[in-house]
RODREN-369409 format. One line per 5 residues: their letters; for each residue x, y, z of N, C-alpha, C, O. Coordinates in steps of 0.1 Angstrom, whole numbers, plus 5000, padded with zeros to 4 digits. Each point is the difference from the previous one (the first is absolute). Example, Ala and Ser with C-alpha at 12.3 -4.5 7.8 and 13.67 -1.06 7.14 Angstrom:
2
AS) 5132:4943:5078:4991:5012:5000:5009:5012:5000:5010:5000:5007 | 4986:5011:4986:5009:5011:5000:4992:5011:5008:5005:5011:5001;
END
This chain:
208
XXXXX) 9419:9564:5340:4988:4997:5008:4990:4995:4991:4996:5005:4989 | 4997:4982:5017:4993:4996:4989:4985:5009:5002:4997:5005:5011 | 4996:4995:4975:4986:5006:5000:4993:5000:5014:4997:5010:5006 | 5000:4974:4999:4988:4995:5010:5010:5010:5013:4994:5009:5006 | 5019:4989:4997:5005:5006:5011:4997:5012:5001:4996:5006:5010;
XXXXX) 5006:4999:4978:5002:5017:5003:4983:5007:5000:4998:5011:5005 | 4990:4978:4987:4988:5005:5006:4998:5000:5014:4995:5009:5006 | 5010:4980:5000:5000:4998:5015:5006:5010:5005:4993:5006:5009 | 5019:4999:4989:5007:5008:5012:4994:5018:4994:5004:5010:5006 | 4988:4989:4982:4994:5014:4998:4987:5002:5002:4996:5011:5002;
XXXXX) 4994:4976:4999:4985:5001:5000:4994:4995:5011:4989:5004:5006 | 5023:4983:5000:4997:4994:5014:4997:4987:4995:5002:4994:4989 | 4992:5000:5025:4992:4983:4998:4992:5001:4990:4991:5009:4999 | 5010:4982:4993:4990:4999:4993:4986:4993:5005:4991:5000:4992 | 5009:4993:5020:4988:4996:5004:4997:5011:5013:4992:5000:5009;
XXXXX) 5018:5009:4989:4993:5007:5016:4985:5007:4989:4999:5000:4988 | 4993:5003:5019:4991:5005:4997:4998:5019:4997:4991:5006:4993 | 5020:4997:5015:5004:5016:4997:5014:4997:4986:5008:5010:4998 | 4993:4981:4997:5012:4996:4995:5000:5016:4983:4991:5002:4992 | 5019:5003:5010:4997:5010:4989:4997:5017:5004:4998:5010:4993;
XXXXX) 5001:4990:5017:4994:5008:5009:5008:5009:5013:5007:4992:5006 | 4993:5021:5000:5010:5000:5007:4996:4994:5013:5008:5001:5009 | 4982:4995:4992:4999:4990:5015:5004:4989:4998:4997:4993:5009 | 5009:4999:4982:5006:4989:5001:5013:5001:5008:5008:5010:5000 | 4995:4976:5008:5010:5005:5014:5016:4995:4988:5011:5001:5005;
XXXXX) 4988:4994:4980:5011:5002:4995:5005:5012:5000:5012:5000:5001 | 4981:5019:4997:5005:5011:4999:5009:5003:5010:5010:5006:4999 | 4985:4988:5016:5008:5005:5014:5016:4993:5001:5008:5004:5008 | 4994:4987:4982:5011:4989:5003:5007:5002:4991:5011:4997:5001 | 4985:5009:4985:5009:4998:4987:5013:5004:5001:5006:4994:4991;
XXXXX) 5000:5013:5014:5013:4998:4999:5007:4988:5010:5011:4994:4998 | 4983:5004:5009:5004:4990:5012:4999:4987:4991:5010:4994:5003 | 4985:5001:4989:4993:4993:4989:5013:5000:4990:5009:4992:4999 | 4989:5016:4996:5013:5005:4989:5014:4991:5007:5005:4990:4996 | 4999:5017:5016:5011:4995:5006:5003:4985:5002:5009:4993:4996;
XXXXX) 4979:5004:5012:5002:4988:5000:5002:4985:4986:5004:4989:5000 | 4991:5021:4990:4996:4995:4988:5020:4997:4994:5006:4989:4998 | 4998:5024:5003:5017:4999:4993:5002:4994:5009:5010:4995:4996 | 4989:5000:5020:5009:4994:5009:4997:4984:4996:5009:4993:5003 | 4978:4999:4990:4998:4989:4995:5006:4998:4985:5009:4992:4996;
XXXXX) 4985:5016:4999:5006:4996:4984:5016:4995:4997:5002:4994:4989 | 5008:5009:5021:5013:4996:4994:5002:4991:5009:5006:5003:5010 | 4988:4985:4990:4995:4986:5010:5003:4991:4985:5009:4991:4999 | 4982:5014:4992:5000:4989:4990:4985:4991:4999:4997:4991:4993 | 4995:5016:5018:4989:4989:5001:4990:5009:4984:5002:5011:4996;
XXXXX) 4992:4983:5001:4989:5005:4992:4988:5005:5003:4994:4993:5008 | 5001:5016:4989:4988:5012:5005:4991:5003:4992:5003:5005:4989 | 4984:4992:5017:4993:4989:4994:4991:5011:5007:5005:5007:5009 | 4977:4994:4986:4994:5008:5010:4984:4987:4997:4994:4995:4990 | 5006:5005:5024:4992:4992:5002:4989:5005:5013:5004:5006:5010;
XXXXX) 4982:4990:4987:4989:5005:5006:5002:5013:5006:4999:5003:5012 | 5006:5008:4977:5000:5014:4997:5013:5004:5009:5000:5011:5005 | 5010:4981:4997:5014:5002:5007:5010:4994:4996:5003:4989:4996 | 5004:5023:5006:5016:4993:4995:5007:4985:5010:5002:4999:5012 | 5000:4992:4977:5007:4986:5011:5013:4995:4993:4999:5002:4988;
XXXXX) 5007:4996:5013:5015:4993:4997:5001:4983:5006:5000:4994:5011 | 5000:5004:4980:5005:4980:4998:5013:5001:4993:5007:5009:4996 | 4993:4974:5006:5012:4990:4999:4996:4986:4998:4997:4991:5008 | 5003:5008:4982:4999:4988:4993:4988:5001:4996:4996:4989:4995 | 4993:5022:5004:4987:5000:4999:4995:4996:5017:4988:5000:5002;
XXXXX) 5018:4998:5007:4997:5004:5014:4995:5017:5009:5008:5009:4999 | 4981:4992:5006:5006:5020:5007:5007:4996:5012:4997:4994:5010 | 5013:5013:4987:5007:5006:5009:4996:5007:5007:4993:4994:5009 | 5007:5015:4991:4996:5015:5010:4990:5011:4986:4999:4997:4988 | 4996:5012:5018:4992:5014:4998:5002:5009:5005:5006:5001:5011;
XXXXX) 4989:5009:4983:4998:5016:5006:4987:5003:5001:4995:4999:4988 | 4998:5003:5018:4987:5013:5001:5001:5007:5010:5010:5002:5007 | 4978:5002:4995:4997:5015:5007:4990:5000:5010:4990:5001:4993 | 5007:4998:5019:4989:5000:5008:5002:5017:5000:5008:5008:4995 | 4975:4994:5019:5001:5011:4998:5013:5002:5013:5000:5013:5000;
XXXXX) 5005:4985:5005:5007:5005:5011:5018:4996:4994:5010:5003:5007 | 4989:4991:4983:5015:4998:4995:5002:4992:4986:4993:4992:4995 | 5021:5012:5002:5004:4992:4988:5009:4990:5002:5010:5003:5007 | 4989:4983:4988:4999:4988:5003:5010:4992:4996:4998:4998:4988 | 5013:4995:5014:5007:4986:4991:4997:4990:5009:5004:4998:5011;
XXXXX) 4982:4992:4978:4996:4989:5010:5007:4993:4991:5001:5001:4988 | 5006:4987:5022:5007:4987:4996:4984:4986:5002:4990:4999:5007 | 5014:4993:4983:4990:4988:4999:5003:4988:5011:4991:4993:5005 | 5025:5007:4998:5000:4991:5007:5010:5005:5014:5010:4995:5005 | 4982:5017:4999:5009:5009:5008:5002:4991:5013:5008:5003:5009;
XXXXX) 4983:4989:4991:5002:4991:5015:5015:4993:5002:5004:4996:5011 | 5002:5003:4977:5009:4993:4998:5013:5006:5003:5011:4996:5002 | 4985:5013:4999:5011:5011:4996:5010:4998:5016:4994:4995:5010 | 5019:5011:4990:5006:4997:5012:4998:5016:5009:5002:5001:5012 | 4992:5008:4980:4998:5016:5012:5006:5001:5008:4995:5000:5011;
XXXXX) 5024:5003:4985:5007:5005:5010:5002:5013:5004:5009:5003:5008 | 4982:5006:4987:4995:5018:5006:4984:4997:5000:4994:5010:5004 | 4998:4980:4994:4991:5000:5007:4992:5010:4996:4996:5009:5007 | 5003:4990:4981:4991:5012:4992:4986:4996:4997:4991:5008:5003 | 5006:4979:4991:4990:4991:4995:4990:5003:5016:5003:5002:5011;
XXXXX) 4984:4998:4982:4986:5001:5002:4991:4990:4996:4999:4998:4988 | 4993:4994:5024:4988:4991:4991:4988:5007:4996:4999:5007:5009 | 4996:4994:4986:4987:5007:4999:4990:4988:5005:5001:4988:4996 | 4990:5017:5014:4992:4992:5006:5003:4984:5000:5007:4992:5006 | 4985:5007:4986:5003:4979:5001:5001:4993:4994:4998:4988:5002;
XXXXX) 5008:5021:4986:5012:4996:4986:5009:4991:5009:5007:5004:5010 | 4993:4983:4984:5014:4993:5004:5013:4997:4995:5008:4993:5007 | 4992:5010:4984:5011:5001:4990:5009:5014:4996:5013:5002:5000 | 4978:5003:4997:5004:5017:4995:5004:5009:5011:4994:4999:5011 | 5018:5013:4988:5001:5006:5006:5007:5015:4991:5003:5001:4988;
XXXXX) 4995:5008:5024:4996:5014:4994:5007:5007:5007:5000:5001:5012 | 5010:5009:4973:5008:5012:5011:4990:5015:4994:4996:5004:4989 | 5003:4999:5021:4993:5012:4999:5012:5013:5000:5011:4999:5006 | 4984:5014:4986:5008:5010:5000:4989:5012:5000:4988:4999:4996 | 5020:5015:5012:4991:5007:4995:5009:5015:4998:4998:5010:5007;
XXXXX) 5011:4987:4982:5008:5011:4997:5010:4992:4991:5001:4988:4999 | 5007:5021:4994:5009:4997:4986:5013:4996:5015:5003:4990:5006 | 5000:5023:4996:5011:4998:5013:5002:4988:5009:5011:4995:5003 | 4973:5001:5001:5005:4987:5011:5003:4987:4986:5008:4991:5001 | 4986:5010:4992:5004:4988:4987:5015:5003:4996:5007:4990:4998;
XXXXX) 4999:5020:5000:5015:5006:4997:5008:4988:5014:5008:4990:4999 | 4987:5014:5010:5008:4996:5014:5001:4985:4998:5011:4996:5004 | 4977:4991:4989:5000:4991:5000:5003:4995:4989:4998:4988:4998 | 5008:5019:4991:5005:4995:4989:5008:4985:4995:4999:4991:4991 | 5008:5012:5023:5012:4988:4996:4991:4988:5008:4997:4989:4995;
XXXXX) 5000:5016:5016:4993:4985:5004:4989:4996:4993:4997:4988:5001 | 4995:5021:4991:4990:4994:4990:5009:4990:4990:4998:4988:4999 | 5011:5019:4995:5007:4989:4995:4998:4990:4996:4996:4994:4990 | 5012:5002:5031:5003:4988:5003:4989:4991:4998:5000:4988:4997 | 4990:5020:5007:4986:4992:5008:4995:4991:4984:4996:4989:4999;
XXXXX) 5005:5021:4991:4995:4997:4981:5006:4984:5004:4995:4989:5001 | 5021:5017:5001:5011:4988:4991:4999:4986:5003:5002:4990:4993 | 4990:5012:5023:4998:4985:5015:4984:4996:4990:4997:4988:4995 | 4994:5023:5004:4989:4994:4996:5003:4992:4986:4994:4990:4998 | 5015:5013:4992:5000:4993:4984:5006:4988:5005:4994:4989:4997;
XXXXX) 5018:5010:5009:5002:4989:5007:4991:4987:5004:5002:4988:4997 | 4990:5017:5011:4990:4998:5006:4989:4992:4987:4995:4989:5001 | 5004:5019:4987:4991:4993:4994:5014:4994:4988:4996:5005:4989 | 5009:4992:5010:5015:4997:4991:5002:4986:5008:5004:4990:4994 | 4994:5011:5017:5004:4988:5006:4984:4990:5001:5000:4988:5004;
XXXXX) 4989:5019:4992:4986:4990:5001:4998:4999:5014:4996:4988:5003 | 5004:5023:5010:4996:4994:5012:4987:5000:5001:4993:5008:4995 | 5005:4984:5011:4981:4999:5001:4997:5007:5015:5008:5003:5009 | 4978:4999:4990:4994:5011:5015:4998:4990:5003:4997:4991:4992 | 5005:5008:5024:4997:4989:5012:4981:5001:5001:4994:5009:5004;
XXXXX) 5002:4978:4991:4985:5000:5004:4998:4999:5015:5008:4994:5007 | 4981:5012:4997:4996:5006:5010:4990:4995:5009:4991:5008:5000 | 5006:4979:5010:4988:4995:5003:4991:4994:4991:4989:4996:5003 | 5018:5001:4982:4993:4990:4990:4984:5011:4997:4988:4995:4998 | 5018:5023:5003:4989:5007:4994:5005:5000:4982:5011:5000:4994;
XXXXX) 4976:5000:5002:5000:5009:4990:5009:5006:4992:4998:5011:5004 | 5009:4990:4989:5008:5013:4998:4995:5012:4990:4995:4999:4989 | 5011:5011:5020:4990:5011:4990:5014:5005:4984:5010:5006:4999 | 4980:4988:4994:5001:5009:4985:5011:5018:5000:4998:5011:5005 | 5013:4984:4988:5012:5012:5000:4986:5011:4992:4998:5010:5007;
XXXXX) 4997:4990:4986:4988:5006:4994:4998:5010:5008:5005:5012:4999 | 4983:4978:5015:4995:5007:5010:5005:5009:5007:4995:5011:5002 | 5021:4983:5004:5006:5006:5007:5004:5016:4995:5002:5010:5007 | 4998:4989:4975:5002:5013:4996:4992:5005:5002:5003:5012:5001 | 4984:4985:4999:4985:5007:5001:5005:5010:5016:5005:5011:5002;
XXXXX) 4992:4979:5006:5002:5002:5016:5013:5012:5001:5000:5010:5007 | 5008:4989:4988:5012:5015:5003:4997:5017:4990:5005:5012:5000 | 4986:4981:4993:4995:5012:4994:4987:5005:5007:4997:5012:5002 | 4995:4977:5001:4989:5007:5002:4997:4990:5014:4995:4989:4999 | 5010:5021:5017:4997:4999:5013:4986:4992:5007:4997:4991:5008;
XXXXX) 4996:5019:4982:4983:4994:5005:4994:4990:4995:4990:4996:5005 | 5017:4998:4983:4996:4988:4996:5003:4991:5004:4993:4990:5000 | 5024:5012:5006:5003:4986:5009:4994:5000:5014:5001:4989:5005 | 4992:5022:5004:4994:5000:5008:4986:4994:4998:4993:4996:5010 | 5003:5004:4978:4986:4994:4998:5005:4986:5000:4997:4992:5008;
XXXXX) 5010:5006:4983:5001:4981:4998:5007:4995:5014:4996:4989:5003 | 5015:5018:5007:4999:4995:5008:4990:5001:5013:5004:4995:5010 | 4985:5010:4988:4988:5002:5010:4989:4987:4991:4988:5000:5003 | 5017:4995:4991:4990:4989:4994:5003:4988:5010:5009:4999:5009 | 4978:4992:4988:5006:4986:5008:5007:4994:4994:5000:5000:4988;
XXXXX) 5009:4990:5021:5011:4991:4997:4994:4991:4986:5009:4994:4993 | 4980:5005:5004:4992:4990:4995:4996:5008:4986:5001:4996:4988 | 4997:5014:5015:4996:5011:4984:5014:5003:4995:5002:4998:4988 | 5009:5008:5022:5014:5002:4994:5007:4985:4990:5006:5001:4989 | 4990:4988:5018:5008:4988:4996:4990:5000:4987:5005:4997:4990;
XXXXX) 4981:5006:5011:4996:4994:4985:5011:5011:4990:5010:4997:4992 | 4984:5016:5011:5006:5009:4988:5015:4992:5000:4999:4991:4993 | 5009:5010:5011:5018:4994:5000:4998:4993:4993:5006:5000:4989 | 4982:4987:5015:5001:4992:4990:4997:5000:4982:5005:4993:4992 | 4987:5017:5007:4994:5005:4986:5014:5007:4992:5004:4997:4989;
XXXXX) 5001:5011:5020:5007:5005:4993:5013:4995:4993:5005:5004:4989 | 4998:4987:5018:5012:4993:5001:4999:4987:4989:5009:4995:4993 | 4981:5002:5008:4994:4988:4988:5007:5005:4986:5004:4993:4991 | 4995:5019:5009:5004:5010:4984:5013:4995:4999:5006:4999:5010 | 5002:4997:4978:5005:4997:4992:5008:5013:5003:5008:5001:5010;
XXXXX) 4990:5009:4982:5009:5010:4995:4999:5012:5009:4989:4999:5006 | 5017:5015:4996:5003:5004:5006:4989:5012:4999:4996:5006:5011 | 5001:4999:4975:4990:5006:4998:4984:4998:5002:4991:5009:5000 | 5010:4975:5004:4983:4998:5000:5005:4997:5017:4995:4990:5006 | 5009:5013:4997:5002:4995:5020:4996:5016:5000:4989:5003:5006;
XXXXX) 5021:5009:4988:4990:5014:5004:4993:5004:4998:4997:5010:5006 | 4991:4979:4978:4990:5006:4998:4986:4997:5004:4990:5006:4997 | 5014:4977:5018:4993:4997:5003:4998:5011:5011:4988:5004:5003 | 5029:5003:5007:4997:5005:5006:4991:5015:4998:4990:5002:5006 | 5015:5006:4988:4991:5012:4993:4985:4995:5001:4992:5005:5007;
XXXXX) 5004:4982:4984:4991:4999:5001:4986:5001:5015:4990:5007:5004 | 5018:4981:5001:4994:5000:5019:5002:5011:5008:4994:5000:5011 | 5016:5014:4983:5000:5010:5009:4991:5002:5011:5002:4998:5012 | 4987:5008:4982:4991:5005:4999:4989:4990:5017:4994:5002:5010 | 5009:4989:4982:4990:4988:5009:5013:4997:5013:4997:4989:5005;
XXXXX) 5010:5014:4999:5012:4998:5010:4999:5016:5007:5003:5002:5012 | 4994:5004:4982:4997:5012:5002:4990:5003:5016:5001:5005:5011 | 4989:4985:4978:4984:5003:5009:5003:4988:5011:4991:4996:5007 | 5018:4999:4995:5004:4988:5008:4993:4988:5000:4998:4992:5010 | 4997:5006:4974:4993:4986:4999:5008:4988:4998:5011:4999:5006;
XXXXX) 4984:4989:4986:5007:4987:4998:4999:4999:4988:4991:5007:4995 | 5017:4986:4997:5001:4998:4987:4989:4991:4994:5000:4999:4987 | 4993:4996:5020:4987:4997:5000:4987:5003:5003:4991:4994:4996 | 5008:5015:5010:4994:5011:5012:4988:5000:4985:5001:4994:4990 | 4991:5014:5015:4986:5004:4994:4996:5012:5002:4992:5003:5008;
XXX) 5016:5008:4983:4997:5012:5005:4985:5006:4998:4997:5010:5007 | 4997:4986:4988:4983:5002:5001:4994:4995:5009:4989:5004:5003 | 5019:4984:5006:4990:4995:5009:4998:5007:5015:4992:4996:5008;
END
């Protein structure tokens, strides 16, 4: 287990704000966490902890993640839309279009899905092994793999950015996405939290 993982699965998110703490919602999930953790690792993808969570790539692509909301422990896929969901497990979270989410809330019901998690890993590496691209959508925007991690960790933030207007969301998409590398697309987002928060514009005037 590398260092960054095992602070995660002993201390929590590192951006949750209880992160270290026993109200962080990583303490409620950690074995569920744990499990799902040995059910990824003999995949072969690489695990990688990114914006204070564990992620697994392929080719330097993510694949899929684990975290923890407060009501469950998580294997989100990046390009779960793609996926064929023949038990129909996968979850969108709000109005993520790409990403999809199996939720657990016990070691036992994750035991029961073992083998079809599997499968689900083996279809998604495929999936990015083969280079499929997400079907653009009405010629919107596309939102930042970044964000979308933002949004499955933290509920209320994608309810703030999606309660923004069509016109304030497309500027931020557009700021973030401008970024080059992968670390300054989340440091733009970290940065605007705060102001997406208060449900302004990326231009907005918060003095005025």
């Amino acid at each position: 287990m590398t260092k960054e993982i095992s602070q995660y699965l002993s201390m929590g998110c590192m951006r949750c704000r209880f992160g270290g703490t026993p109200r962080c919602k990583v303490n409620t999930w950690r074995a569920e966490l744990q499990l799902l953790r040995q059910i990824v690792l003999p995949s072969g993808l690489r695990e990688e902890l990114k914006w204070g969570v564990p992620v697994y790539t392929l080719n330097g692509k993510n694949v899929l993640s684990i975290n923890a909301l407060k009501d469950s422990a998580n294997l989100v896929f990046f390009k779960g839309v793609l996926l064929s969901d023949p038990y129909n497990i996968l979850q969108q979270q709000g109005r993520v279009q790409a990403g999809r989410i199996v939720k657990f809330r016990g070691t036992e019901e994750i035991e029961k899905h073992r083998e079809t998690l599997h499968h689900y890993i083996q279809e998604a590496m495929a999936i990015e092994e083969n280079k499929v691209s997400l079907p653009k959508k009405n010629n919107e925007e596309p939102f930042p793999e970044e964000l979308l991690l933002v949004f499955e960790t933290d509920p209320a933030f994608e309810k703030a950015f999606q309660s923004l207007t069509p016109g304030r969301q497309r500027g931020y998409l557009l700021h973030f996405s401008q970024a080059k590398q992968s670390k300054t697309r989340a440091a733009r987002i970290q940065k605007h939290k705060e102001q997406i928060l208060l449900g302004t514009g990326l231009h907005d005037h918060l003095d005025d």
